[in-house]
MITIDO-298830 format. One record per residue (C-alpha): residue number from 1; residue in one letter; chain; x, y negated, z negated. Coordinates in steps of 0.1 Angstrom, whole numbers, plus 5000, padded with zeros to 4 digits. Layout:
BEGIN
> NUM,A,A,X,Y,Z
...
! end
This chain:
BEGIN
> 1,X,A,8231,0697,1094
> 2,X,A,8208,0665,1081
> 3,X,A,8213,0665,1039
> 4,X,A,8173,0666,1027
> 5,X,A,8169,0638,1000
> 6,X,A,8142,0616,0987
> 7,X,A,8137,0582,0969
> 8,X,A,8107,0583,0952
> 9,X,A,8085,0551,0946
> 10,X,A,8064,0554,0910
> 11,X,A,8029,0533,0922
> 12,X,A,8020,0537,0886
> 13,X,A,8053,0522,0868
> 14,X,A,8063,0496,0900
> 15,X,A,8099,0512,0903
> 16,X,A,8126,0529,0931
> 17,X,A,8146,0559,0918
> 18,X,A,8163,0592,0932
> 19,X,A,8144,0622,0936
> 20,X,A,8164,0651,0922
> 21,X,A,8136,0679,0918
> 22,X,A,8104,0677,0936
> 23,X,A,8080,0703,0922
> 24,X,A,8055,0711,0950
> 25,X,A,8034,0737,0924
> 26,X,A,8030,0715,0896
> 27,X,A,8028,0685,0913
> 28,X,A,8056,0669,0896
> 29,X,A,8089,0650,0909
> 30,X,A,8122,0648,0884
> 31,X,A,8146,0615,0886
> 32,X,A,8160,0595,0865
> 33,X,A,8142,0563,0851
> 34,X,A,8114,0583,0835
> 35,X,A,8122,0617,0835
> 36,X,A,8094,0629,0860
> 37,X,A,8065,0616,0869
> 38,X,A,8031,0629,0887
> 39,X,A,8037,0634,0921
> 40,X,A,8001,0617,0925
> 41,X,A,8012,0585,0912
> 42,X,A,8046,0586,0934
> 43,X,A,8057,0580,0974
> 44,X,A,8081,0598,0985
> 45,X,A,8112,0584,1009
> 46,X,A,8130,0605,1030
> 47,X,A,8166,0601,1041
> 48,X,A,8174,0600,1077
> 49,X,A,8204,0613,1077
> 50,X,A,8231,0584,1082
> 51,X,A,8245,0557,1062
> 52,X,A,8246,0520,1070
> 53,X,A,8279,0501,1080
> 54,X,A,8283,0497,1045
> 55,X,A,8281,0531,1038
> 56,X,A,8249,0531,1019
> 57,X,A,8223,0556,1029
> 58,X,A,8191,0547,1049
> 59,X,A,8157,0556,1038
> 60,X,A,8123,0553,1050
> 61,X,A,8111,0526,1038
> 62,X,A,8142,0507,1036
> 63,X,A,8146,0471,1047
> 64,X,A,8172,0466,1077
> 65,X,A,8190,0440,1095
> 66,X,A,8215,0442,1125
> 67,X,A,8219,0457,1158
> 68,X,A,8199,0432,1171
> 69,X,A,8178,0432,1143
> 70,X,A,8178,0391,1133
> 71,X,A,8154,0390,1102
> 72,X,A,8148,0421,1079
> 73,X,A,8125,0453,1094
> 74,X,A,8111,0484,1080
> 75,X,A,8121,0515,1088
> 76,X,A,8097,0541,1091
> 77,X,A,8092,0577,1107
> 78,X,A,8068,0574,1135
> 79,X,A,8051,0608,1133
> 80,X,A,8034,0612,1166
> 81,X,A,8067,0605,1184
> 82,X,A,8088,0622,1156
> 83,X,A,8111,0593,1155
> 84,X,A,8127,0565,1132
> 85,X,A,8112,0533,1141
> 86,X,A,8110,0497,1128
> 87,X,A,8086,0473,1127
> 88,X,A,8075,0440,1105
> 89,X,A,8043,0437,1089
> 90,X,A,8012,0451,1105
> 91,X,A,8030,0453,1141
> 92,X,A,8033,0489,1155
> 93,X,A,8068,0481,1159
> 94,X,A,8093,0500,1182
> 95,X,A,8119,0532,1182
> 96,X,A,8155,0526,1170
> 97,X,A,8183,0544,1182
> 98,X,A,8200,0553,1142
> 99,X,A,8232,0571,1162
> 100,X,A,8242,0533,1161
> 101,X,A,8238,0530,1124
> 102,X,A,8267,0517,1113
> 103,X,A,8251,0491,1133
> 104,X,A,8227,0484,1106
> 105,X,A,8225,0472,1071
> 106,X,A,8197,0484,1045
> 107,X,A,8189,0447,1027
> 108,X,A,8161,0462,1004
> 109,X,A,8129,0488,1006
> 110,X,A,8090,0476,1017
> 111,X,A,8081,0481,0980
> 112,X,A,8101,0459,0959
> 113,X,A,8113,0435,0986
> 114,X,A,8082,0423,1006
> 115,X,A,8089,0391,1008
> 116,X,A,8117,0392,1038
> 117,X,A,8089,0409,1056
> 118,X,A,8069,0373,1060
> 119,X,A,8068,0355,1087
> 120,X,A,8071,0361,1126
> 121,X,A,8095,0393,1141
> 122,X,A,8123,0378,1159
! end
């Protein structure tokens, strides 16, 4: 069975963190930096499930290279196909096969590493 788990990005305070209580009722979400913060002011990251060949878990959201993958791509859950796809920039992007993960390597998140996500997919 899949652990559930979150990072949570604060929009209001620019920063990543774990998400270790998410309080649906109140509208709040616990971690570490700040305590909690309004769920309104946060986006939450789900884990998929598996780990990177460095052993590092893999988020939505997170930045990834290898398996093919030449220059960094964003991960993201592709709800009308309920899959994990990637893509880079405003392009759709494509399905990735995460079985493979220790393919992979997370190199950053969308949120505080744009920057790798310039420039033309490879």
């Amino acid at each position: 069975m899949k652990e559930t788990k979150f990072n949570v990005w604060n929009k209001k305070h620019k920063f990543m963190d774990t998400a270790w209580l998410i309080d649906w009722e109140h509208g709040r979400v616990c971690h570490s930096k700040h305590n909690e913060s309004d769920l309104s002011d946060c986006i939450l990251l789900q884990f998929t499930g598996v780990k990177d060949k460095d052993n590092k878990d893999i988020y939505d959201g997170n930045l990834i290279t290898g398996g093919g993958l030449l220059v960094p791509f964003e991960l993201y859950w592709n709800t009308p196909s309920s899959e994990w796809w990637v893509k880079r920039g405003d392009d759709e992007g494509w399905k990735i096969d995460l079985s493979c993960s220790k393919r992979y390597e997370v190199v950053g998140n969308k949120f505080e590493d744009k920057h790798p996500l310039e420039g033309d997919a490879v």
